[in-house]
Structure formats: C-alpha cells, structure tokens
C-alpha positions as CSV (number, residue, x, y, z in Angstrom):
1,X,92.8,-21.7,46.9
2,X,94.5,-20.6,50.3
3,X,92.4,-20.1,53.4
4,X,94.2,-16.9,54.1
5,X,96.8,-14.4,52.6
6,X,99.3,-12.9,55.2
7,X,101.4,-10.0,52.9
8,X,102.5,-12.5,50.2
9,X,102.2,-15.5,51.6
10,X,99.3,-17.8,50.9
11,X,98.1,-19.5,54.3
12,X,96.2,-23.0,54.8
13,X,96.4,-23.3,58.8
14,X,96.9,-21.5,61.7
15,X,99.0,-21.9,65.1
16,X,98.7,-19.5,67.6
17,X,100.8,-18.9,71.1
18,X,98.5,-19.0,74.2
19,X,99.8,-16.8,76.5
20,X,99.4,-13.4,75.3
21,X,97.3,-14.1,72.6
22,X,94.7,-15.7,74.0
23,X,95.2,-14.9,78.1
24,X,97.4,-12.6,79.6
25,X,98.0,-12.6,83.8
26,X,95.0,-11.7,85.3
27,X,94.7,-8.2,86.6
28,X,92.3,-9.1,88.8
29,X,95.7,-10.5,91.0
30,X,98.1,-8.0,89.9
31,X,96.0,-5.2,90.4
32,X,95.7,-5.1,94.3
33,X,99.2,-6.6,94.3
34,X,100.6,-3.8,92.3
35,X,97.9,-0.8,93.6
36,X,99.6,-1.2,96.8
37,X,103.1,0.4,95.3
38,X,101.2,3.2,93.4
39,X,99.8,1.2,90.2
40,X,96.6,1.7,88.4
41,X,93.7,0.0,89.4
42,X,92.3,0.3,85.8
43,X,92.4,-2.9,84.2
44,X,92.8,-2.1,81.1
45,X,96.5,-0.6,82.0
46,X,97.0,-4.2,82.6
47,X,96.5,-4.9,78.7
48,X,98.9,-2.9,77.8
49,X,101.3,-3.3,80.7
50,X,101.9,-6.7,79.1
51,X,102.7,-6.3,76.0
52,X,105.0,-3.5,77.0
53,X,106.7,-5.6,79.0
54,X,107.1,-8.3,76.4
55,X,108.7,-5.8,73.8
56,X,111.6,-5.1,77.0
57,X,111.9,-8.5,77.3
58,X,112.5,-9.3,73.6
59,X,114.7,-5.9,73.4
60,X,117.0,-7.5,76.2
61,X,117.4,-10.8,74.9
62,X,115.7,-12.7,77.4
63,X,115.4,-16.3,77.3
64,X,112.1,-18.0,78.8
65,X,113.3,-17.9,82.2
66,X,114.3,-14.5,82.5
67,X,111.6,-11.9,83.4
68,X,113.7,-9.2,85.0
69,X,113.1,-6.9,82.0
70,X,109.9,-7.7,81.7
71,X,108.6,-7.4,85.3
72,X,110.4,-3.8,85.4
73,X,108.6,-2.7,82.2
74,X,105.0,-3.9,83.4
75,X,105.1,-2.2,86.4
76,X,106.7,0.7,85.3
77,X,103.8,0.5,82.3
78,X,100.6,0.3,85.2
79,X,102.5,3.5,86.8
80,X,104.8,2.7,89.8
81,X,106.1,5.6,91.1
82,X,110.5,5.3,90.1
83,X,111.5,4.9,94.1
84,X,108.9,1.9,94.1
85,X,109.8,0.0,90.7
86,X,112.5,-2.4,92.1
87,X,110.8,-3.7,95.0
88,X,107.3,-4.0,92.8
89,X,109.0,-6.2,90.3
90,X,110.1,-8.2,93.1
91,X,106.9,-8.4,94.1
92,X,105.6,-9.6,90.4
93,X,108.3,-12.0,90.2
94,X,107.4,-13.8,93.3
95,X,103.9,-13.8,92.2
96,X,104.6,-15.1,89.0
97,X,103.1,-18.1,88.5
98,X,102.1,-20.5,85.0
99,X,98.1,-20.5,86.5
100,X,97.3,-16.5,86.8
101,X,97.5,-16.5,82.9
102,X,94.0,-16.8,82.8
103,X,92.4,-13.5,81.5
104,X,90.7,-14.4,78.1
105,X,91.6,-12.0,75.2
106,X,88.2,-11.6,74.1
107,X,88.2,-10.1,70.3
108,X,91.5,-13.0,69.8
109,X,88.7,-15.5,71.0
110,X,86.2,-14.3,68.4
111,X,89.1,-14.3,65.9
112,X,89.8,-17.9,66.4
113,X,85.8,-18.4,66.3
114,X,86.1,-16.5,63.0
115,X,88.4,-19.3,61.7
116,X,86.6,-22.0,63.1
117,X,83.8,-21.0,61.2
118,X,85.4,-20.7,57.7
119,X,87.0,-23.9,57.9
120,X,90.7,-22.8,58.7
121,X,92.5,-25.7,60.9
122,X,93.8,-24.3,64.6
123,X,96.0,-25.2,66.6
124,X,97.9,-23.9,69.7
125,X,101.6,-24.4,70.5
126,X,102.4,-22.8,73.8
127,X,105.9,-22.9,76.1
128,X,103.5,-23.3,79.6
129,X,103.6,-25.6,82.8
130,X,101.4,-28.3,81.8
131,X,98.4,-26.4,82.8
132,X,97.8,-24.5,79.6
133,X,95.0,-26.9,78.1
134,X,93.2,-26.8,80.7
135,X,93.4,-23.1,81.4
136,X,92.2,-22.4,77.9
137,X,89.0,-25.1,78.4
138,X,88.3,-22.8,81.7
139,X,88.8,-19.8,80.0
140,X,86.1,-20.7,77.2
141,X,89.0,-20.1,75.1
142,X,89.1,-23.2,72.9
143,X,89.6,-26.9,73.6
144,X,90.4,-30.0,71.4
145,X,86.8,-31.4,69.8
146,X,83.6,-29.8,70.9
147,X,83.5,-27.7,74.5
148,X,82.0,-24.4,75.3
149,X,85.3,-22.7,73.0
150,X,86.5,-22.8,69.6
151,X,87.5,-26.4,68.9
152,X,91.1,-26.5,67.6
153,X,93.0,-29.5,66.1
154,X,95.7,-29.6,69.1
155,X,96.9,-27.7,72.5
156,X,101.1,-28.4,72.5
157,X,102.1,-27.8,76.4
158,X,106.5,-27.7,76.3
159,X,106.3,-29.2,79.8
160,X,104.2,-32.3,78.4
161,X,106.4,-32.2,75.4
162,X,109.8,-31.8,76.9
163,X,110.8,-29.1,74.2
164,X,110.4,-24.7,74.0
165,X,110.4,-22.6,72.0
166,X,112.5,-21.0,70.4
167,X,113.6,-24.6,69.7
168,X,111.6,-25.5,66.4
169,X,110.7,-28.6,67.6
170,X,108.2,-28.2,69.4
171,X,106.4,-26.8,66.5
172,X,106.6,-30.6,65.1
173,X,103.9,-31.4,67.5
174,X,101.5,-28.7,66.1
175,X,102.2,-29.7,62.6
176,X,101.6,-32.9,63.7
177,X,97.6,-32.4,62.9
178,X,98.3,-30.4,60.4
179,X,99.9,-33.9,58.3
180,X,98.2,-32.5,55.1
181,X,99.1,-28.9,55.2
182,X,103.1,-28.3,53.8
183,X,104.7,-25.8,56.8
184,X,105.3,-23.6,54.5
185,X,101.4,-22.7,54.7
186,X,101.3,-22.4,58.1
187,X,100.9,-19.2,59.9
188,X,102.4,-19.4,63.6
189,X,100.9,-16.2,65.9
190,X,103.0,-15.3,69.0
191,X,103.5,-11.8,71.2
192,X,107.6,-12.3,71.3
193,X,109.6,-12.1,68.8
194,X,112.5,-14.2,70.6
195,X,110.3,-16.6,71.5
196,X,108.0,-16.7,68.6
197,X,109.1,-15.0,65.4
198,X,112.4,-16.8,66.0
199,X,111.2,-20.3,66.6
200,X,108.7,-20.5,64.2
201,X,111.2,-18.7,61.3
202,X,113.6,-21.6,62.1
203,X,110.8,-24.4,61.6
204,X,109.4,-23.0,58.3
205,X,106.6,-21.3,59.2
206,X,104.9,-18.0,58.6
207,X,105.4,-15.7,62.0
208,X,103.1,-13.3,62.7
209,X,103.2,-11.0,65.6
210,X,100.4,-9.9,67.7
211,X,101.5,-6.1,68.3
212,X,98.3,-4.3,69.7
213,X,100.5,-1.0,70.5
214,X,102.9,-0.7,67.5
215,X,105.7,-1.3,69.8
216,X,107.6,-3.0,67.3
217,X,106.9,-0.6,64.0
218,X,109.6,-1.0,61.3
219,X,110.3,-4.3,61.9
220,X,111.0,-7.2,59.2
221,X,108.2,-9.5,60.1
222,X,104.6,-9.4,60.0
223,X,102.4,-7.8,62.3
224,X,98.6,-7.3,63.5
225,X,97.1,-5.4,66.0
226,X,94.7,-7.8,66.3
227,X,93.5,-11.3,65.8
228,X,90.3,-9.8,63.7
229,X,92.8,-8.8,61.2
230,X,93.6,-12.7,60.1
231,X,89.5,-12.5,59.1
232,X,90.1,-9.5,56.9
C-alpha cells in the first residue's frame, strides 16, 4: 500500500526543494533594506513577495542565475513605489546572497514532521551554495539522523554535487537513499516550475508544486497550497 496518493499517482517517498519550501530570504534583512524605497515593513508581504516573484521568474524563462524578473516582481510585490522599482531591485540583487535563505516555513516544517512520523522517507534536493545543510540544521528545519528537526534520509547541495537542476541528475543523488523505492513513486516538491517541475519530470518523478497564492491555477501539474496537504 502507498504511503501517499498525489491525484492518481500512488507515492512511497518524498523529495522536497529547500529554498522556498522550507526557507525563503529572511525579511528580517530585506525589510529595512527594501522600507528604505517605500516597501512594507510587514513581514508577512515578504511571504508572498517571494513566491510572486518566483512565478515572474518562471513566466520569463529564467535560468538559475538570472534574477532580474524575479527581483522586479518582489519588490514591486512588498510595494515599491514605480519611480523606485529599478534601483530597489538593484539593491536586492546586490544583497542577494545563498546564506539570507534562512527564514523557516513553519506549517512546511510541521508537514515534513507529519511524514516523519508516519514513516514516509524524506529527502531534500536543493540547487544552493554549499551552505544549504547546514542552514536547514540552524533553522530546526531538518537534518540527516537525529537533531533538533525532522530527520530526513539525505540533504543534496548542487555546489557539493557539481550538478542543478533542471538537469535530472542531480535528482540521482536523492534517489540514491531511496535504493528501494522505484522513481516512479517518488514525489519531488519545488516552488519553480523551470527549475522544479521540469527537472524532476525529466528524471521520472512525481512534481508537485508548492503554490501558496494560486499563481499558477490552470496549469498541467500538481499543486498545493501547502505542505499540510501531502498529510491529507
């Protein structure tokens, strides 16, 4: 019997992005950054900022390294003022950096806890800087074996690997402790769909995107608005 059903596909195992899934940038930096130009000071614009962003980014096309959409979207999103949205996004590219991902998604946490708990095996497969294991530990995120998080079979950091998605090898590494689980069965949980949906269509898995807003309503893959639905 499968661990989970996702629409019609029976799921044993579970692989989830980190960044935007589990942490987004911290508002706690980008707020004063940002406030200067006219943004919100709310932090919970800051949620949604992101994923905002990340639907411009996947609407352009944007590979890994190209955040141009994406910056312009997230401030525009936290409410920069139109004379001020060019010279804010330079400001949040010039900010950007791999170790401000830090701001724990706190119902996705007690998702992954939920799965924990029922026996589903976890993983994370993340495009990052080296940094992202650790940042998940800090976070009280998860960590692999026991720790103050959700333990999870394996953390897969591209920089340590040397491969990104959307390149489906680097979901080899995930599946890698998942040796008794056929890909076919495994869900793979990411917040861009050319990133995520893309990559882990092309390495046989089951993509599922986290879509908190509806941004991406109508489209051909699967969606949740949250983690807690995987528990449903």
């Amino acid at each position: 019997m499968s661990a989970l059903q996702i629409g019609t596909h029976e799921i044993d195992a579970v692989l989830f992005d980190a960044g935007g899934i589990f942490v987004i940038p911290d508002p706690n930096v980008l707020a004063p950054l940002l406030s200067y130009y006219g943004a919100s000071n709310e932090l919970s614009a800051y949620h949604r900022a992101h994923f905002w962003a990340m639907a411009a980014k996947s609407a352009a096309q944007s590979g890994e390294s190209d955040w141009s959409a994406y910056n312009l979207a997230y401030v525009e999103s936290v409410g920069v003022p139109a004379h001020d949205r060019a010279e804010a996004a330079r400001a949040l590219d010039r900010s950007r950096s791999a170790y401000i991902w830090r701001w724990p998604l706190q119902d996705s946490v007690q998702a992954l806890r939920g799965l924990y708990d029922r026996g589903v095996p976890i993983g994370v497969v993340s495009n990052a800087s080296g940094q992202i294991e650790d940042i998940l530990s800090r976070s009280g995120v998860c960590q692999v074996g026991p720790g103050a998080g959700v333990p999870v079979r394996i953390v897969v950091d591209s920089f340590l690997v040397g491969v990104a998605k959307p390149d489906p090898r680097i979901f080899d590494f995930g599946l890698a402790a998942l040796t008794d689980i056929d890909r076919s069965r495994v869900a793979y949980v990411g917040d861009s769909v050319t990133m995520d949906i893309a990559g882990a269509r092309n390495a046989g898995l089951v993509p599922v995107l986290l879509d908190p807003y509806d941004d991406h309503a109508g489209s051909d893959f699967y969606r949740v608005r949250s983690l807690l639905e995987l528990l449903a």
